[in-house]
N, C-alpha and C positions, 0 to 999 in steps of 0.2 A: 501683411498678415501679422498682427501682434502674437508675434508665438515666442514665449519668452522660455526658455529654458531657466526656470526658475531652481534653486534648489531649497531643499526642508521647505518650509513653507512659510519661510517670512517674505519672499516677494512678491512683490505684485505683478511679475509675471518676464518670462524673457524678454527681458530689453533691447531685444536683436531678433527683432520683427522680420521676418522670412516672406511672410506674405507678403502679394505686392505694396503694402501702405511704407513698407520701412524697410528695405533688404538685410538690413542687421539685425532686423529685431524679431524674425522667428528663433524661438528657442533660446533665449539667454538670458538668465540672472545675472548676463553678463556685464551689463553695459555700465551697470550705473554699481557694479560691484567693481570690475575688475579694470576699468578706465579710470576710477577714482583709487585703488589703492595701492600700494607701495607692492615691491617683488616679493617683500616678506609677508604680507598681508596673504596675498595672492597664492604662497607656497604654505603657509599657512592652514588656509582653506582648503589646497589641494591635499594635503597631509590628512584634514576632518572627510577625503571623500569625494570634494565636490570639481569635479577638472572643466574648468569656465573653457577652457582652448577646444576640449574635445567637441562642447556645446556648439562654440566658434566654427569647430570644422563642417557639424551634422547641419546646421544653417547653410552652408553654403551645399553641401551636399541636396539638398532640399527644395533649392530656393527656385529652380526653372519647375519643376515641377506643378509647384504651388503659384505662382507666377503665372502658369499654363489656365489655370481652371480661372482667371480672375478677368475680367473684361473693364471696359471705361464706366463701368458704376460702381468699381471699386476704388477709391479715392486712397489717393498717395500720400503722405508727408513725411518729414523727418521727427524720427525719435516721439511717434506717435506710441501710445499707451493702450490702443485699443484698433479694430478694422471699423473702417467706414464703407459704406453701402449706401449710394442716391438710392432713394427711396423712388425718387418721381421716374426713374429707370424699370419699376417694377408694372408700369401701368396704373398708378393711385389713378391719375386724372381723369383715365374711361370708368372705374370704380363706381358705382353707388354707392355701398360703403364697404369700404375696404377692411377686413379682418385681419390682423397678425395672427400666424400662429407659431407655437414652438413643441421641439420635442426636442428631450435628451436619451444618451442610455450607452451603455458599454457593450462588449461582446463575451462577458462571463468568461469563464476557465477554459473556453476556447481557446485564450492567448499560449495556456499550459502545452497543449500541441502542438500549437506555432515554435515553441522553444524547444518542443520535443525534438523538431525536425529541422530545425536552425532554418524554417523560411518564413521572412518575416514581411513580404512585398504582400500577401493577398487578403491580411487582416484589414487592413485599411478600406476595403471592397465590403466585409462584413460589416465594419462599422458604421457607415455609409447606411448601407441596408438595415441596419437597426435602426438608425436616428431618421433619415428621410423617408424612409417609405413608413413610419409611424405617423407621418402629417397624410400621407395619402389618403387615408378614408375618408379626409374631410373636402376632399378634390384643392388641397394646396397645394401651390406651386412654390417649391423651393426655390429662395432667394441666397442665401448663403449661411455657411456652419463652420462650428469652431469647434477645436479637437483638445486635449488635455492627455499627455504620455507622463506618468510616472513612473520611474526607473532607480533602482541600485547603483546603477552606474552608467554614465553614456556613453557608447557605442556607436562612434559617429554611423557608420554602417547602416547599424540596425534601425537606430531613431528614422536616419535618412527613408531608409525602405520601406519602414511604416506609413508613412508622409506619405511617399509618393505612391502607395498602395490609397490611402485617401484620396489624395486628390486623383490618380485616376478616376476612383468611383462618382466623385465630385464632378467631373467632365461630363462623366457620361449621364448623369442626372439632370444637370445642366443649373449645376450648385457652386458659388463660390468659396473658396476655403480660404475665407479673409481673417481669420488668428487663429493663436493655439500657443500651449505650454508644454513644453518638457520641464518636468522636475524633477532632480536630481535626488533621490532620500537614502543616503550610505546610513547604513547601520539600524536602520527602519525594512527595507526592501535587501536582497540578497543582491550581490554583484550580475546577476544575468536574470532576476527578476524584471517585468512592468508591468503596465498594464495602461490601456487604453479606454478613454469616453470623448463622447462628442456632445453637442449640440446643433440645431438646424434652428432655422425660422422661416416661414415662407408668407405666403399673402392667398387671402381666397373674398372674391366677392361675396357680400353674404347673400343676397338671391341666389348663389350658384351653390353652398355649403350643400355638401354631401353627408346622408347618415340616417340614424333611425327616423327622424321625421317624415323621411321619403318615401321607405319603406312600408307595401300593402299587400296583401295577401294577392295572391298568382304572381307575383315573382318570382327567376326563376335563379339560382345559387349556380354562378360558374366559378370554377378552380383553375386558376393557375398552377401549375404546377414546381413545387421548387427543386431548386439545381442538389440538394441532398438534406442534412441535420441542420442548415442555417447556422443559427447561434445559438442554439438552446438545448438544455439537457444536456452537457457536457459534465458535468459533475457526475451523472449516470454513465455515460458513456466511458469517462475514463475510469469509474469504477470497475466494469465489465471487463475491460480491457486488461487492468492490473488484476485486478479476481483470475481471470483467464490466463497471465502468462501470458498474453500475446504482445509478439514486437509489433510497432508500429510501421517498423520496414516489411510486413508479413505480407502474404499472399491473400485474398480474400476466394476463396474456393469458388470454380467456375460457376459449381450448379448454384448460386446466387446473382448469377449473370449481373455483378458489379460493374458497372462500365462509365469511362464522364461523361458526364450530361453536355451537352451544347454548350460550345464558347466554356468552355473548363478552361484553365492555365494550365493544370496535368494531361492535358489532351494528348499530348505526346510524349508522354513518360513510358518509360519500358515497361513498370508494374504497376499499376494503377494502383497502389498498396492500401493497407486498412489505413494508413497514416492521412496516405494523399484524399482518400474517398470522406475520411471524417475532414478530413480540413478544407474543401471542397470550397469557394467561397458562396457567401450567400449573393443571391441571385435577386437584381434590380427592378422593382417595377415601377418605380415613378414616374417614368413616362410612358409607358405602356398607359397606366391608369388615365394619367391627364389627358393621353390620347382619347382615350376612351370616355372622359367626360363633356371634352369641347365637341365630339362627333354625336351624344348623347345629345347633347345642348342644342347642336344645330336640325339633329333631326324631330324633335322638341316644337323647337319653332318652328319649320317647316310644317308638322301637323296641326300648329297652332295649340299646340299643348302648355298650357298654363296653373301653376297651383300659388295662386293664392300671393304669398306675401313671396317666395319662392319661384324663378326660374322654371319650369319645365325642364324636365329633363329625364332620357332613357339609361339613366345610370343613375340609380337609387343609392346605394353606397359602398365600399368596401372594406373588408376585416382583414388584417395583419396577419399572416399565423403567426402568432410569437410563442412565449410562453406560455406552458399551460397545453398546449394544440389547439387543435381548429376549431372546438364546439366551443370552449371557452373566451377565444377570441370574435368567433361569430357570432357567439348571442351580445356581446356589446352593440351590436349595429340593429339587434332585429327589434323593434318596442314593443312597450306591455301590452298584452293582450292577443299577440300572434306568434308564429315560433316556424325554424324552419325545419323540415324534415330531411336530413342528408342522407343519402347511399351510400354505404360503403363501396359498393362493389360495379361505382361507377369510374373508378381511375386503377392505377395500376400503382401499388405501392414504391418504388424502389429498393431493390434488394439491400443495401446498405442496411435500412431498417430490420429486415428478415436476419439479416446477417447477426447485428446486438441482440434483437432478439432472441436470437436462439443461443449465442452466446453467453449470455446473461440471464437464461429463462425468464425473461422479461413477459409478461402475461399480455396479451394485447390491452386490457382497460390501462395498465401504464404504461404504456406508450404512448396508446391514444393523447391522456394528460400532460405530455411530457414530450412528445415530438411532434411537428409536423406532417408524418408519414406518406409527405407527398404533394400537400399542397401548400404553397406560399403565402398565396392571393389569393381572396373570395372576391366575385362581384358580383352585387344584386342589382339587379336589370329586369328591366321591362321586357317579358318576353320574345316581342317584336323585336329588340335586342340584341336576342342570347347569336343570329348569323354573324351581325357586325363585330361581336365580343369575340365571338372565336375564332372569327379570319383575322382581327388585330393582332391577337395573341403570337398570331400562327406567322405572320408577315413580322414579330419581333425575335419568331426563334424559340416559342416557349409553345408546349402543349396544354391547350384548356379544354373542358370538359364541362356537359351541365353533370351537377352535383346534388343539384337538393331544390326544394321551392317552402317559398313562402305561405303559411294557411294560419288562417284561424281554426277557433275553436278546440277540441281535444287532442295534443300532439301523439301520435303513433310513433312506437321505437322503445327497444328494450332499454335506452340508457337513455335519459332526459338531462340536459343540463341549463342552468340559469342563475342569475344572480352572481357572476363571475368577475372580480376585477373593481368591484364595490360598486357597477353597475345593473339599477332595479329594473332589466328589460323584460324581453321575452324571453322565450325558450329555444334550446335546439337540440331537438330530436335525435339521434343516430339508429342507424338499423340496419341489416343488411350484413356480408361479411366482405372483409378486406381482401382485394386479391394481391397474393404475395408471388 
């Protein structure tokens, strides 16, 4: 794993590669600084900030981890510069033609949290969940991602924890975490500042690409449901929170019946606190999805359902909730000329949301633009479908819901949205009221 713990930013990356390609070389500016220069060099540097040994330690604190998520299509060498990936490992040769694709992204002032509460294992699950389930909508399948921690000061501990908070998520995807950087920036970043980005790449045939082109009117919008606030809107949230005076060890009052969601890491916490319920981590569906596109596919061909230059297939496509919430991420997938019309008051909010809400007199249209309120994952499916979609869902431990359908002509719904994300598509409707 080229994960170089670099520091300031004249390296080109830790030279003490973690991943499996180089055991020395996750995380360190080290190699090629601190093996070439004298003890006064070396104390020197330490003096401006930057401590090469602590890098040294958080590597090896790191390394089985990261090690764990990599299989024999990640190629090894010494004092390599970069992670290699056999490519013919991915399936090219069954391809017609084969697409790369990639996403980046960070987990915003979420990290502030994480430091609020000194736990720093479950951010690396969110960041996972921003970058890879971002290539989902197009039915890719992640191939492997690289991560970038920049830090005040390294903390072998902490760096460590981050990691293998990654590369768990990495596992469970079925992603390699073949490089990455820590960089060290004393006197730019504070001694217990960081912060966190990734990058992913994955592969999709292109008769198989999922997205607006699939998409036709009588489709039916199912919701996955997410594990709480994801990663977005924290800038809101911790406003609310400081405006309010509340601790983040507080209580969150029962009649909001706050509780963890399925497979929580707080599951067994004494107080399920405001702290623990916002930091909640974001919740996986890449393979949920690809499940659901290869079962899509095969029942496709089965009915001899064919389009065109494109695959058949009973899975049209799926929308991220990320930023913005759900109407603004779903209308990137619906195209011009059709739009989808959601219910509100087809799922069941999570109290967490009622809770800032009300804490923050937060009005529901900010919300709406600004959280998830509930669903993670959209998928637009072929009605015949929507059984297999939701006993998937339901066999991975997550609750789904139809939510909305696909129509032409004049959309109904008090709040219209479109044109979101510098995407000319369709529209989506909202209507109906949330139940809280």
């Amino acid at each position: 794993m080229n994960t170089d713990l670099s520091s300031d930013a004249n390296s080109g990356g830790f030279s003490g590669e973690v991943s499996g390609i180089n055991p020395g070389k996750h995380r360190a500016d080290i190699s090629a600084e601190s093996a070439a220069s004298s003890d006064n060099c070396a104390n020197a540097y330490a003096r401006a900030g930057v401590d090469t040994q602590a890098g040294d330690r958080a590597v090896e604190l790191m390394k089985t981890a990261v090690q764990a998520t990599q299989g024999p299509e990640v190629l090894g060498g010494t004092g390599g510069f970069a992670g290699l990936y056999d490519a013919t490992a991915a399936g090219l040769n069954a391809m017609r033609r084969p697409l790369l694709a990639t996403s980046t992204d960070g987990v915003g002032t979420k990290i502030e949290l994480a430091k609020a509460l000194r736990i720093y294992d479950t951010i690396g699950q969110d960041l996972v969940g921003m970058v890879v389930d971002d290539l989902t909508p197009a039915g890719v399948r992640p191939l492997f991602m690289t991560d970038y921690i920049a830090c005040g000061r390294v903390v072998p501990q902490m760096i460590a924890a981050v990691v293998e908070g990654i590369a768990r998520a990495c596992q469970a995807v079925d992603c390699a975490l073949v490089a990455g950087e820590t960089a060290e920036h004393p006197g730019v970043l504070g001694t217990e500042d960081f912060d966190v980005a990734g990058a992913a790449t994955g592969i999709v045939d292109a008769p198989r690409l999922l997205g607006p082109q699939r998409v036709c009117a009588g489709d039916l919008v199912v919701g996955f449901a997410s594990s709480g606030l994801h990663s977005n809107g924290y800038s809101l949230v911790r406003r609310i929170v400081a405006d309010a005076r509340v601790d983040w060890n507080s209580s969150i009052p029962q009649s909001y019946g706050v509780t963890a969601p399925s497979g929580s890491p707080f599951a067994e916490a004494a107080d399920y606190s405001v702290g623990l319920a916002c930091l909640e981590p974001t919740r996986l569906y890449s393979q949920l999805c690809l499940e659901l596109e290869n079962s899509g596919w095969l029942a496709a061909r089965q009915a001899g359902d064919f389009a065109g230059e494109l695959d058949g297939n009973r899975v049209h496509a799926f929308a991220h909730v990320t930023g913005g919430g759900l109407a603004a991420n779903l209308c990137r997938v619906i195209p011009a000329g059709l739009h989808a019309v959601v219910d509100r008051s087809t799922w069941q909010v999570p109290g967490i949301f009622r809770y800032l809400m009300d804490l923050g007199g937060v009005d529901v249209t900010s919300a709406e633009d600004t959280w998830n309120l509930g669903v993670g994952m959209a998928a637009i499916v072929h009605p015949d479908f929507v059984p297999a979609t939701i006993m998937a869902a339901q066999v991975a431990g997550m609750e789904a819901f139809v939510m909305g359908r696909v129509s032409d002509g004049v959309p109904a719904g008090e709040r219209q949205i479109s044109g979101t994300k510098g995407v000319a598509g369709g529209t989506v409707a909202m209507l109906g009221e949330y139940r809280f």
